[in-house]
mmCIF entry with sequence, helices, sheets and N, C-alpha, C, O atoms, coordinates in Angstrom:
data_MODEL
# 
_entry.id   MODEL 
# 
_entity.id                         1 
_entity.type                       polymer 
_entity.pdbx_number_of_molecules   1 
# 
_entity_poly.entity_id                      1 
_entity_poly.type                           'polypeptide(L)' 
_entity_poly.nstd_linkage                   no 
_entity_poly.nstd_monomer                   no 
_entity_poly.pdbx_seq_one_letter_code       
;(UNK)(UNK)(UNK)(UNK)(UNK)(UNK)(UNK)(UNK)(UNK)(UNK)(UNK)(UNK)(UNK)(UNK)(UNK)(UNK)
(UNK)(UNK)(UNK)(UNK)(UNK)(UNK)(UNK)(UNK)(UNK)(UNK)(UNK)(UNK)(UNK)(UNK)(UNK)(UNK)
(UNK)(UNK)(UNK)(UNK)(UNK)(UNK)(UNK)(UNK)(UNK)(UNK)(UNK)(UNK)(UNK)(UNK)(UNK)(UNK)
(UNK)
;
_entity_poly.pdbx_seq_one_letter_code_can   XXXXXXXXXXXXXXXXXXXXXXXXXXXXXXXXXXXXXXXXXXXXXXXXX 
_entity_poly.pdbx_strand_id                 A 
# 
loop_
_entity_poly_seq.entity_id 
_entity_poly_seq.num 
_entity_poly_seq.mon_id 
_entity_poly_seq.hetero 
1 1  UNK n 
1 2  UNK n 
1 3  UNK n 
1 4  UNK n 
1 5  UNK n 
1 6  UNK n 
1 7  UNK n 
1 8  UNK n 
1 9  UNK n 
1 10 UNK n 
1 11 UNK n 
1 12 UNK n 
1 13 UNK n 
1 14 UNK n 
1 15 UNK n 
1 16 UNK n 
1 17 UNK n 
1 18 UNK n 
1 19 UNK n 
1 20 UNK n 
1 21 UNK n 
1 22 UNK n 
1 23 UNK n 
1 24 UNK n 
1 25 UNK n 
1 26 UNK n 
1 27 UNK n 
1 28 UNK n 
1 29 UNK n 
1 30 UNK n 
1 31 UNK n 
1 32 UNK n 
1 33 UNK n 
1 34 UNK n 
1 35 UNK n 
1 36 UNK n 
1 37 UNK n 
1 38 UNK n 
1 39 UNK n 
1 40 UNK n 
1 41 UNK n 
1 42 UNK n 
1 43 UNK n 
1 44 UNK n 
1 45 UNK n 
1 46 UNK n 
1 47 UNK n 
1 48 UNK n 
1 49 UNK n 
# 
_struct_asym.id          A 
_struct_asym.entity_id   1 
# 
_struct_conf.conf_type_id            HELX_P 
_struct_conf.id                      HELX_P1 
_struct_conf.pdbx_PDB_helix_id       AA1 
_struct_conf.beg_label_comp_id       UNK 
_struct_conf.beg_label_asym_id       A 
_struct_conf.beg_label_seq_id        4 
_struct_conf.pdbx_beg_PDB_ins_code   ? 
_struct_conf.end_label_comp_id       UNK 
_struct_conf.end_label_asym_id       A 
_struct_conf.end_label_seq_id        35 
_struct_conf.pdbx_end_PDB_ins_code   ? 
_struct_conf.beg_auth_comp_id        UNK 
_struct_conf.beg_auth_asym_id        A 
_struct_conf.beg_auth_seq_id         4 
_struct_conf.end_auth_comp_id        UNK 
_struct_conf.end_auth_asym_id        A 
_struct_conf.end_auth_seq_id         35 
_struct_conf.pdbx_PDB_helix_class    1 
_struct_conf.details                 ? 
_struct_conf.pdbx_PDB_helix_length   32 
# 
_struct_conf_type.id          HELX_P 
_struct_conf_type.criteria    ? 
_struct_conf_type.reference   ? 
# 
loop_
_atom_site.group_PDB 
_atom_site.id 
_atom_site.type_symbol 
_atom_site.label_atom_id 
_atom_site.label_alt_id 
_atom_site.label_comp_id 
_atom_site.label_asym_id 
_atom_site.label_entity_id 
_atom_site.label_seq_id 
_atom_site.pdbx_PDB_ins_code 
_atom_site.Cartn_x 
_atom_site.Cartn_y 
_atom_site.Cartn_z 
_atom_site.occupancy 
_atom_site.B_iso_or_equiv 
_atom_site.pdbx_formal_charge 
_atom_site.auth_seq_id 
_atom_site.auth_comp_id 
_atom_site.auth_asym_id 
_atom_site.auth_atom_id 
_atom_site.pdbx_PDB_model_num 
ATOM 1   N N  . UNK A 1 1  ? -91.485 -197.687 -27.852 1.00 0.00 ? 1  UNK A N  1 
ATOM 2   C CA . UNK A 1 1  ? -90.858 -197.969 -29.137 1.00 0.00 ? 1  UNK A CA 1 
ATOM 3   C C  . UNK A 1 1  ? -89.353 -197.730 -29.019 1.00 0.00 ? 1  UNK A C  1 
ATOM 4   O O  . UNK A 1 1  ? -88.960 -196.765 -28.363 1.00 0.00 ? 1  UNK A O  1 
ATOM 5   N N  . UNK A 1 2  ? -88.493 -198.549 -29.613 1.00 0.00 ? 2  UNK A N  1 
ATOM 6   C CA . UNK A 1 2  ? -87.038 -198.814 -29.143 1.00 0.00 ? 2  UNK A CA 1 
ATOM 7   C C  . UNK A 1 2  ? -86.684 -197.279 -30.258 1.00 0.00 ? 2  UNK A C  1 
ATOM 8   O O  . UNK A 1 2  ? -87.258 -196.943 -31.294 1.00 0.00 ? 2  UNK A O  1 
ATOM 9   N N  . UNK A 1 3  ? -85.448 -196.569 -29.468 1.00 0.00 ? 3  UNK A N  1 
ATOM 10  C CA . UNK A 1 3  ? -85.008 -195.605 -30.326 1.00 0.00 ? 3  UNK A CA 1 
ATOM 11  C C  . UNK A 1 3  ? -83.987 -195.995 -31.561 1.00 0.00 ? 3  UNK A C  1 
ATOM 12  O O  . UNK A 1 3  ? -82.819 -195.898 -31.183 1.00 0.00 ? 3  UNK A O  1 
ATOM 13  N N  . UNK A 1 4  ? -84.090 -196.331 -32.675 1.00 0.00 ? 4  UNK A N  1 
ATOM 14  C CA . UNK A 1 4  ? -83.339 -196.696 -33.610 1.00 0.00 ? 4  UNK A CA 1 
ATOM 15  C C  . UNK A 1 4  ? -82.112 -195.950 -34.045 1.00 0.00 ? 4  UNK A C  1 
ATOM 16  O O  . UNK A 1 4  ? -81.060 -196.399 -34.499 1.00 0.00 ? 4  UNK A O  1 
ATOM 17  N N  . UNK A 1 5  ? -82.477 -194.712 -33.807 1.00 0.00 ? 5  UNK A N  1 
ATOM 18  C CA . UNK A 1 5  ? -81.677 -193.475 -33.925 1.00 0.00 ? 5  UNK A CA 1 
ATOM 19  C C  . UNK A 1 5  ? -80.142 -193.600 -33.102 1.00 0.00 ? 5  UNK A C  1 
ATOM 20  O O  . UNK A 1 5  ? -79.011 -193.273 -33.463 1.00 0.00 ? 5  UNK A O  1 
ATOM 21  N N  . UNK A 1 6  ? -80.586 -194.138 -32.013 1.00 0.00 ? 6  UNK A N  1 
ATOM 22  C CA . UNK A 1 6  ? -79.693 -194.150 -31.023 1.00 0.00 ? 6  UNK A CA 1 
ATOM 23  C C  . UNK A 1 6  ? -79.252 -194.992 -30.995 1.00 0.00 ? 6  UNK A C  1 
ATOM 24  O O  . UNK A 1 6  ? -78.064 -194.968 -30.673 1.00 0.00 ? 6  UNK A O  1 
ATOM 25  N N  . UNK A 1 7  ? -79.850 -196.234 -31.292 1.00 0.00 ? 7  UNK A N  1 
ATOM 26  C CA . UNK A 1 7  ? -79.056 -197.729 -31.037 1.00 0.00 ? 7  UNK A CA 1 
ATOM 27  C C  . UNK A 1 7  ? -78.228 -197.845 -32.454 1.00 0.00 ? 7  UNK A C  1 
ATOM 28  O O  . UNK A 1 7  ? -77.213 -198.541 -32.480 1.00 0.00 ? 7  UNK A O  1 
ATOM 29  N N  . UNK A 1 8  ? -78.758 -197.029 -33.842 1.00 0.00 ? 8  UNK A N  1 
ATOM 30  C CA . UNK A 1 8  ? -77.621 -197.094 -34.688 1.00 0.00 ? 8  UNK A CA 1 
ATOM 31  C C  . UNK A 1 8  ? -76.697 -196.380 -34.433 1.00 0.00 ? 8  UNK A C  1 
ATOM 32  O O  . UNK A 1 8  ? -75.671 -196.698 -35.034 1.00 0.00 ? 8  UNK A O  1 
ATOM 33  N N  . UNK A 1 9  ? -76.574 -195.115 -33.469 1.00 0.00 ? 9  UNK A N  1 
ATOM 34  C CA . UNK A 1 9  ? -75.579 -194.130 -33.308 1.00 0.00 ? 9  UNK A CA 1 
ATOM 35  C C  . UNK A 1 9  ? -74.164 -194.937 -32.191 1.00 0.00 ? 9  UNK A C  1 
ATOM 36  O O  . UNK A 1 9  ? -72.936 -194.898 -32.263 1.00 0.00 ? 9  UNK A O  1 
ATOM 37  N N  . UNK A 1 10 ? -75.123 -195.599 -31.246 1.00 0.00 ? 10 UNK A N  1 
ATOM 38  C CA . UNK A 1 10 ? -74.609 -196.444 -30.611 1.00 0.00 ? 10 UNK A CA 1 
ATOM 39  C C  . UNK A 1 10 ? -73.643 -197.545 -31.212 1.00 0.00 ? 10 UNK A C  1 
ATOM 40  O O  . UNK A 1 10 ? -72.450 -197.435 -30.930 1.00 0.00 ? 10 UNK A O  1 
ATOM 41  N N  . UNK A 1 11 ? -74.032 -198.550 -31.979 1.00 0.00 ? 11 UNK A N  1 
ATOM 42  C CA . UNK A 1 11 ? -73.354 -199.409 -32.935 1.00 0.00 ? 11 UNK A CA 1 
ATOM 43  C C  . UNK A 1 11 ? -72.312 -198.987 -33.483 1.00 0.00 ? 11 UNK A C  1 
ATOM 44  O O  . UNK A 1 11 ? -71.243 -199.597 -33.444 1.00 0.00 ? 11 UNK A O  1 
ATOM 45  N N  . UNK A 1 12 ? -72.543 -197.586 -34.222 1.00 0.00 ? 12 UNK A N  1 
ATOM 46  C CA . UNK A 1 12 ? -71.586 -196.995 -35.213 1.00 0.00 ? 12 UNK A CA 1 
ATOM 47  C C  . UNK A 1 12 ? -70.594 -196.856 -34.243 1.00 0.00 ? 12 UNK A C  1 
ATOM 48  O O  . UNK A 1 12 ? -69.546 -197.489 -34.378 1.00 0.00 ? 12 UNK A O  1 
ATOM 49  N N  . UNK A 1 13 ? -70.790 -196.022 -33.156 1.00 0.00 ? 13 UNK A N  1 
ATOM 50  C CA . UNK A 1 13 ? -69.307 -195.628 -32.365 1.00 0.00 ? 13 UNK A CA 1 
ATOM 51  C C  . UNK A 1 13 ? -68.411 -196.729 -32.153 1.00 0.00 ? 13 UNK A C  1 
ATOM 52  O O  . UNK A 1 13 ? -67.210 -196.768 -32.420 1.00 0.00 ? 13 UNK A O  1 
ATOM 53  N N  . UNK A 1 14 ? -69.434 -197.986 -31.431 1.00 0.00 ? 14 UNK A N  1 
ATOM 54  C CA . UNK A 1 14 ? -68.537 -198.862 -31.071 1.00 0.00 ? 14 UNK A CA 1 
ATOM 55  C C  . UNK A 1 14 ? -67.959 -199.652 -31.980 1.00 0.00 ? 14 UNK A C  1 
ATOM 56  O O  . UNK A 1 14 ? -66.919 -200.183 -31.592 1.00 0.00 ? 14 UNK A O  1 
ATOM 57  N N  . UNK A 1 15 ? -68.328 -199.913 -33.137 1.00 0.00 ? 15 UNK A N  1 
ATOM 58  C CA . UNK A 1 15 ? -67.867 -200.046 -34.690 1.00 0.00 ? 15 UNK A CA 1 
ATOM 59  C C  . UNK A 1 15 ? -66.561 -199.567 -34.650 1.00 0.00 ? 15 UNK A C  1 
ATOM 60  O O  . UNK A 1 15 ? -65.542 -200.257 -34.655 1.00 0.00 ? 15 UNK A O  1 
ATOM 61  N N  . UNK A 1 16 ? -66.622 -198.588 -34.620 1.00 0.00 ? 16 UNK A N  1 
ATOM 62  C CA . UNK A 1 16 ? -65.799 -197.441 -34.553 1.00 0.00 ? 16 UNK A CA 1 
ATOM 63  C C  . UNK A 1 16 ? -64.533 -197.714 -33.769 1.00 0.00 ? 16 UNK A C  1 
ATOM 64  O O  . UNK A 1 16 ? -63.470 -197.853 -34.374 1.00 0.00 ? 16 UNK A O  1 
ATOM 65  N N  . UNK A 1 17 ? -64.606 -197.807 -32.291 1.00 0.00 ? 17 UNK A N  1 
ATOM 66  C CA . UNK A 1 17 ? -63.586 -197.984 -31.453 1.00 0.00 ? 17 UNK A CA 1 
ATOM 67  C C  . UNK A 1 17 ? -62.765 -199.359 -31.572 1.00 0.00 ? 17 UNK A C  1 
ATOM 68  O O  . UNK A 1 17 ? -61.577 -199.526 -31.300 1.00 0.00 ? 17 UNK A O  1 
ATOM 69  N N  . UNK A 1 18 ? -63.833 -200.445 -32.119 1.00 0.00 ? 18 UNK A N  1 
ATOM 70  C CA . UNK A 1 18 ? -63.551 -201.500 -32.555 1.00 0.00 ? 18 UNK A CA 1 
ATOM 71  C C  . UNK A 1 18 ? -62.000 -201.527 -33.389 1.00 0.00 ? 18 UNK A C  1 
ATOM 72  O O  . UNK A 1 18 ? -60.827 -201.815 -33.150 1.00 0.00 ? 18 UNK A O  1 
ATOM 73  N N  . UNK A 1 19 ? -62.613 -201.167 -34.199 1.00 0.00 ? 19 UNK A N  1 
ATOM 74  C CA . UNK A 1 19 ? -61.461 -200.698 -35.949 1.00 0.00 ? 19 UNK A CA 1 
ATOM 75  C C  . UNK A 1 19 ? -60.285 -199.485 -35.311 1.00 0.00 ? 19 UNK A C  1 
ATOM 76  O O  . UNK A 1 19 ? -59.109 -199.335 -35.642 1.00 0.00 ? 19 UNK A O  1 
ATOM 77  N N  . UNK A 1 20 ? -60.843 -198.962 -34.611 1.00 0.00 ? 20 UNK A N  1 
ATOM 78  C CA . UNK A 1 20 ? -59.387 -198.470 -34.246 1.00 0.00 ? 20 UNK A CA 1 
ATOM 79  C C  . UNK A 1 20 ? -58.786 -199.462 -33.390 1.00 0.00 ? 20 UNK A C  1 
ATOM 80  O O  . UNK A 1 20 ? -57.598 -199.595 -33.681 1.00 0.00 ? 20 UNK A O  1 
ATOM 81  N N  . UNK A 1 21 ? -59.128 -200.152 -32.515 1.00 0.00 ? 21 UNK A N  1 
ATOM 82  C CA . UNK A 1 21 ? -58.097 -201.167 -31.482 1.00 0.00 ? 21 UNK A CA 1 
ATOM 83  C C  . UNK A 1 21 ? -57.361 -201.952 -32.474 1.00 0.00 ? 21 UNK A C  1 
ATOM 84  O O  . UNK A 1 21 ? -56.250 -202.426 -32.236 1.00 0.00 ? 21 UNK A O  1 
ATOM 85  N N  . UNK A 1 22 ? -58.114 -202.119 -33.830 1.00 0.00 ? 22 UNK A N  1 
ATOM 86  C CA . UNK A 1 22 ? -57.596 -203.009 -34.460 1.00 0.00 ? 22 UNK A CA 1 
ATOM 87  C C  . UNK A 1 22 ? -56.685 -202.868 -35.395 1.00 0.00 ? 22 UNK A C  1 
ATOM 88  O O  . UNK A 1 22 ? -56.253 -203.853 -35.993 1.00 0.00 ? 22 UNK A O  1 
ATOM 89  N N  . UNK A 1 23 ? -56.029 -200.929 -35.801 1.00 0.00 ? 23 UNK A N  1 
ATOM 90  C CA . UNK A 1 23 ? -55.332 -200.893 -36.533 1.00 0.00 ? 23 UNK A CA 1 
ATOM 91  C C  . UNK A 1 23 ? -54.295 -199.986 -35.862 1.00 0.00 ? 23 UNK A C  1 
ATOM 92  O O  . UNK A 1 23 ? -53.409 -199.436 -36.516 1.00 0.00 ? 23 UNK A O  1 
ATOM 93  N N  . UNK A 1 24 ? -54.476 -199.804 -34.138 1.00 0.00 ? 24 UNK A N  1 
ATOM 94  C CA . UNK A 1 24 ? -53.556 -199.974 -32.987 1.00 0.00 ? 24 UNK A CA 1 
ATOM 95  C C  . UNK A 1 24 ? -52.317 -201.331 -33.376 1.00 0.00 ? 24 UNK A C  1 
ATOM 96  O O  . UNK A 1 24 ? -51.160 -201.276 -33.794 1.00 0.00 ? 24 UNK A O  1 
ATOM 97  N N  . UNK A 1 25 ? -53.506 -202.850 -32.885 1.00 0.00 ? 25 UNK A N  1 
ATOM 98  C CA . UNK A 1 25 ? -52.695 -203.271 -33.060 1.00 0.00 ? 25 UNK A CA 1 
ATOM 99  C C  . UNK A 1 25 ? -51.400 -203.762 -33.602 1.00 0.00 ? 25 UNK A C  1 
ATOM 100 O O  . UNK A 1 25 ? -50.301 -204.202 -33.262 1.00 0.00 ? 25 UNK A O  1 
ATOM 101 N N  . UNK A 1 26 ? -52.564 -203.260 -35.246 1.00 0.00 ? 26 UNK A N  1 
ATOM 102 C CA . UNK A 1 26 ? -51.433 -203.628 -36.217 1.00 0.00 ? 26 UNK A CA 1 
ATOM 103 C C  . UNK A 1 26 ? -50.304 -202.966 -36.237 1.00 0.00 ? 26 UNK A C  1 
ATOM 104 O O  . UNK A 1 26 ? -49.290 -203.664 -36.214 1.00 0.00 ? 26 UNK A O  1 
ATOM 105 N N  . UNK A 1 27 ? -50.125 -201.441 -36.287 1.00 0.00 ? 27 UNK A N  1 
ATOM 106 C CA . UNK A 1 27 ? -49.073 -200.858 -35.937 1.00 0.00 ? 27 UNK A CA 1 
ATOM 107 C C  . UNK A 1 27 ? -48.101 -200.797 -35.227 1.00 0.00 ? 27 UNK A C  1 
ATOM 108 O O  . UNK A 1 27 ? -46.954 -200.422 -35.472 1.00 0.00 ? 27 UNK A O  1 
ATOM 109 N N  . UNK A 1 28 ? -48.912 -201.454 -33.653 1.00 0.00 ? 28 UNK A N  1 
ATOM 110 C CA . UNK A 1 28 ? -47.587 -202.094 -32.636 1.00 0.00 ? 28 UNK A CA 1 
ATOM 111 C C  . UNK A 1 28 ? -47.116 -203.581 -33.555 1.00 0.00 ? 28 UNK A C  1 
ATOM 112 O O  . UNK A 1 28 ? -45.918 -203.559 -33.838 1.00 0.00 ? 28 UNK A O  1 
ATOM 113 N N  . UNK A 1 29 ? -47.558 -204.326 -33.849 1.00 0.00 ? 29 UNK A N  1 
ATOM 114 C CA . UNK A 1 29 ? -47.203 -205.136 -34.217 1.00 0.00 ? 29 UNK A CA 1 
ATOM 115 C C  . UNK A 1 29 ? -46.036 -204.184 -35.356 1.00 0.00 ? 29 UNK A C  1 
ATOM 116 O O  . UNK A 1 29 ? -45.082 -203.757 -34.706 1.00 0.00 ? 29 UNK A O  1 
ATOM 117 N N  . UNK A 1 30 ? -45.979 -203.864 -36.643 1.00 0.00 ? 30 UNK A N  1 
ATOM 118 C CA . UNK A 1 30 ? -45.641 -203.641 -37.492 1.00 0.00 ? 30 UNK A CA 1 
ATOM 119 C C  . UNK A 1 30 ? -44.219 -203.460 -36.917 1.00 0.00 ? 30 UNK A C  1 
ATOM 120 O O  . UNK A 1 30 ? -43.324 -204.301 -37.004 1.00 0.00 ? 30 UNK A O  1 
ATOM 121 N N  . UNK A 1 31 ? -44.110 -202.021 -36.204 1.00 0.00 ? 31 UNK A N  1 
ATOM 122 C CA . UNK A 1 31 ? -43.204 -201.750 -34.989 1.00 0.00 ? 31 UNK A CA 1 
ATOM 123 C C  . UNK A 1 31 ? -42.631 -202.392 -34.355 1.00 0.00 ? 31 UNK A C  1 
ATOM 124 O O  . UNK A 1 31 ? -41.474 -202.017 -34.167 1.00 0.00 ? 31 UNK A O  1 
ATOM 125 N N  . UNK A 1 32 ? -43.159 -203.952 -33.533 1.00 0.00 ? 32 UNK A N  1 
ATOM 126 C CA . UNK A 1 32 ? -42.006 -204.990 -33.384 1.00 0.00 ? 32 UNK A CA 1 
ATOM 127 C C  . UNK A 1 32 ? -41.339 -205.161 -34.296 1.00 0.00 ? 32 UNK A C  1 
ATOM 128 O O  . UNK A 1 32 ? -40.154 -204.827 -34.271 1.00 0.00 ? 32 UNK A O  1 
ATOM 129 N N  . UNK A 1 33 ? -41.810 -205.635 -35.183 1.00 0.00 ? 33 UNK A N  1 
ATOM 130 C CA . UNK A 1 33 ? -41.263 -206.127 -36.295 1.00 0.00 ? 33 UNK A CA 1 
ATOM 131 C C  . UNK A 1 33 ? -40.133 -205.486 -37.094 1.00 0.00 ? 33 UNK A C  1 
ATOM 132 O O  . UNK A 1 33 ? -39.190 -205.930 -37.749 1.00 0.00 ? 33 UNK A O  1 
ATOM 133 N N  . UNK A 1 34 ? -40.555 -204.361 -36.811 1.00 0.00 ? 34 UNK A N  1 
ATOM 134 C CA . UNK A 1 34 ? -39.137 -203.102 -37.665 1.00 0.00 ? 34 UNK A CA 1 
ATOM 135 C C  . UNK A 1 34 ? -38.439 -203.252 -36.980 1.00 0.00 ? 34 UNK A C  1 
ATOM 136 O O  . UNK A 1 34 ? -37.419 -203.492 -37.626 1.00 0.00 ? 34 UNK A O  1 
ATOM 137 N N  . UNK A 1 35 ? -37.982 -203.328 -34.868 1.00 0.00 ? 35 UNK A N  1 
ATOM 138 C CA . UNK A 1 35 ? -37.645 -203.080 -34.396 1.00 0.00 ? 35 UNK A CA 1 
ATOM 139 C C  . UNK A 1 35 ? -36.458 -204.507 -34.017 1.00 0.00 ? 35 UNK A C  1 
ATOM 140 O O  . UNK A 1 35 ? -35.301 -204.417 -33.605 1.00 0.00 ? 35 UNK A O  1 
ATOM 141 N N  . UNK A 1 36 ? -37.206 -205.673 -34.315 1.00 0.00 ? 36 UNK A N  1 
ATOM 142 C CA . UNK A 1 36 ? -36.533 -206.817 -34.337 1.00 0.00 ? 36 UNK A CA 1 
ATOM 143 C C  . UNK A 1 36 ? -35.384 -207.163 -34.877 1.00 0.00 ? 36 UNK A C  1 
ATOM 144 O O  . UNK A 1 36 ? -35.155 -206.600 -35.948 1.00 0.00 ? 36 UNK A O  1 
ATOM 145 N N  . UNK A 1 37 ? -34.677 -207.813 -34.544 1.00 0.00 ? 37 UNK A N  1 
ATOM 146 C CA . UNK A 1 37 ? -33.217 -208.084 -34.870 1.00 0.00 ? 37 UNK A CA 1 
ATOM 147 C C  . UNK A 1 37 ? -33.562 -208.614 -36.378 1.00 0.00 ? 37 UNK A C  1 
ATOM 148 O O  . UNK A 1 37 ? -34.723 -208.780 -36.750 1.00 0.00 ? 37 UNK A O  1 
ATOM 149 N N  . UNK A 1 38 ? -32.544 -208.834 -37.114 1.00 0.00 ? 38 UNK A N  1 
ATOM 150 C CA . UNK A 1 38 ? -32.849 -209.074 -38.509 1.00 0.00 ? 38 UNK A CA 1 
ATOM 151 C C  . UNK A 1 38 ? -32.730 -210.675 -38.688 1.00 0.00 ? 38 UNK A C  1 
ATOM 152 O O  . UNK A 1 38 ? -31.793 -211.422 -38.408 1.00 0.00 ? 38 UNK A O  1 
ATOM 153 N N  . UNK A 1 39 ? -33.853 -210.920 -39.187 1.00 0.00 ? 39 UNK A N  1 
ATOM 154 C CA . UNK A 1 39 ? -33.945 -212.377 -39.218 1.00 0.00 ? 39 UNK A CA 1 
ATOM 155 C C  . UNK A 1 39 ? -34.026 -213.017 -40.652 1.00 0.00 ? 39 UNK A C  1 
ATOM 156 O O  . UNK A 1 39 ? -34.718 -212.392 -41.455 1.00 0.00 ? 39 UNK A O  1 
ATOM 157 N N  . UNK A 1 40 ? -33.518 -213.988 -41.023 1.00 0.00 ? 40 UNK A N  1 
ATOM 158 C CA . UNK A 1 40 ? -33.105 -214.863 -42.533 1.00 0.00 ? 40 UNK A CA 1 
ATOM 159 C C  . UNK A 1 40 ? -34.530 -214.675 -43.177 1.00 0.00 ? 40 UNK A C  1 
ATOM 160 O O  . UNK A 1 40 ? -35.449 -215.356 -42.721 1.00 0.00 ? 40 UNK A O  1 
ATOM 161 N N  . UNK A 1 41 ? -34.733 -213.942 -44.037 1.00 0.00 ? 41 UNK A N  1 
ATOM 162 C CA . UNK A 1 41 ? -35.896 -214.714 -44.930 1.00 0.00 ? 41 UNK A CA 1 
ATOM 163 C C  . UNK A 1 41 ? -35.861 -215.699 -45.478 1.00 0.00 ? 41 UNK A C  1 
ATOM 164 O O  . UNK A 1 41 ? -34.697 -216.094 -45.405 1.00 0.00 ? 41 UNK A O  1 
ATOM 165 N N  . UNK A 1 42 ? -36.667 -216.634 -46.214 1.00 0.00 ? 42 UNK A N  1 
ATOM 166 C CA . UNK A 1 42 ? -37.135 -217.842 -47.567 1.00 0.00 ? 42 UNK A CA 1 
ATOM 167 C C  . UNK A 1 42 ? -37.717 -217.243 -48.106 1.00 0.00 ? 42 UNK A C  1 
ATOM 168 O O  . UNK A 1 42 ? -38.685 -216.729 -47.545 1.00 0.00 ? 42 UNK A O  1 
ATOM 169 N N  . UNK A 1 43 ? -37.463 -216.981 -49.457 1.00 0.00 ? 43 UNK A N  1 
ATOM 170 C CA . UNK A 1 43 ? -38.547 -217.029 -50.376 1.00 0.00 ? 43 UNK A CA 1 
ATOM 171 C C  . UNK A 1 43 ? -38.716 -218.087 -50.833 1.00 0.00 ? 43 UNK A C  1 
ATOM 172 O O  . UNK A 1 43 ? -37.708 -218.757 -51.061 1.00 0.00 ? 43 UNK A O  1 
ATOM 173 N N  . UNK A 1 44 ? -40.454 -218.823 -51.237 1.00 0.00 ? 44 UNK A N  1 
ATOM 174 C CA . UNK A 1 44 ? -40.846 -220.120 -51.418 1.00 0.00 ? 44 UNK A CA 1 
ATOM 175 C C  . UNK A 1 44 ? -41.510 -219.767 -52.982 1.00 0.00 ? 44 UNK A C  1 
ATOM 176 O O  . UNK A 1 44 ? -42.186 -218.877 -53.498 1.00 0.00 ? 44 UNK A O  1 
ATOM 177 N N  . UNK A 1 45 ? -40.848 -221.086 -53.386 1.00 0.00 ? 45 UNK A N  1 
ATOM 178 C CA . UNK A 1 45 ? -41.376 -221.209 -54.831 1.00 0.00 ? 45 UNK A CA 1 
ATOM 179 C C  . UNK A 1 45 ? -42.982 -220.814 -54.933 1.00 0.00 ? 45 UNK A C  1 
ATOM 180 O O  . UNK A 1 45 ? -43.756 -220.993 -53.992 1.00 0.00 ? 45 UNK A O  1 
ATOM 181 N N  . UNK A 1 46 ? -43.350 -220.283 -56.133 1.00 0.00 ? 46 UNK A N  1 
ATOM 182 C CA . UNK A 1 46 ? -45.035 -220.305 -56.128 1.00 0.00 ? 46 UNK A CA 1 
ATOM 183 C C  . UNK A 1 46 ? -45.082 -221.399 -57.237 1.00 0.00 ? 46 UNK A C  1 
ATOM 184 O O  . UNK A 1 46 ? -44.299 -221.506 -58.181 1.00 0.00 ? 46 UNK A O  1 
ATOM 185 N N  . UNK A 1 47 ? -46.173 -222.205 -56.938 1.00 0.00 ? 47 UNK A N  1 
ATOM 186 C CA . UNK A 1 47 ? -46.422 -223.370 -57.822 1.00 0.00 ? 47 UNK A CA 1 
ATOM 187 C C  . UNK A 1 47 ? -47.830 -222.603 -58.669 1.00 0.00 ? 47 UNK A C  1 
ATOM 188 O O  . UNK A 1 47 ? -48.644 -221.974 -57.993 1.00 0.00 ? 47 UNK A O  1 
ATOM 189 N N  . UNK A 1 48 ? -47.987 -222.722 -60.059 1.00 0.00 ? 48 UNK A N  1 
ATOM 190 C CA . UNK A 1 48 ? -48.346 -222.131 -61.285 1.00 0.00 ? 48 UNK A CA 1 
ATOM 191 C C  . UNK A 1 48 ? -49.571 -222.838 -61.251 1.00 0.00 ? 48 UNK A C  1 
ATOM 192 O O  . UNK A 1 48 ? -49.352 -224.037 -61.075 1.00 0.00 ? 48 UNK A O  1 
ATOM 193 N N  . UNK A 1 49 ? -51.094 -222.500 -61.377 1.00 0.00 ? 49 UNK A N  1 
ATOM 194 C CA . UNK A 1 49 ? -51.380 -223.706 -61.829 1.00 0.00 ? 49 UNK A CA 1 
ATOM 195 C C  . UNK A 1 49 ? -51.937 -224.525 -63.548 1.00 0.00 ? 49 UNK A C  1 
ATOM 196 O O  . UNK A 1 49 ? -52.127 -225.739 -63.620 1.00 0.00 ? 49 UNK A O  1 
# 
């Protein structure tokens, strides 16, 4: 009989490591971005509807 216990404990972690790589990235990203030379914004009309 498959251990459920374990294969959810299993899932969760890697769940887990998942969501952190992924709010790694964002932070390096964020961090370019602060770090980048200053670039022109647009602000674009919002159309109403």
């Amino acid at each position: 009989m498959p251990d459920y216990k374990e294969m959810y404990l299993h899932l969760m972690r890697n769940t887990e490591k998942a969501i952190q790589i992924l709010i790694e990235a964002q932070r390096d990203c964020e961090e370019m971005y602060l770090c980048a030379s200053e670039s022109k914004l647009t602000v674009l009309d919002q159309e109403e509807p």
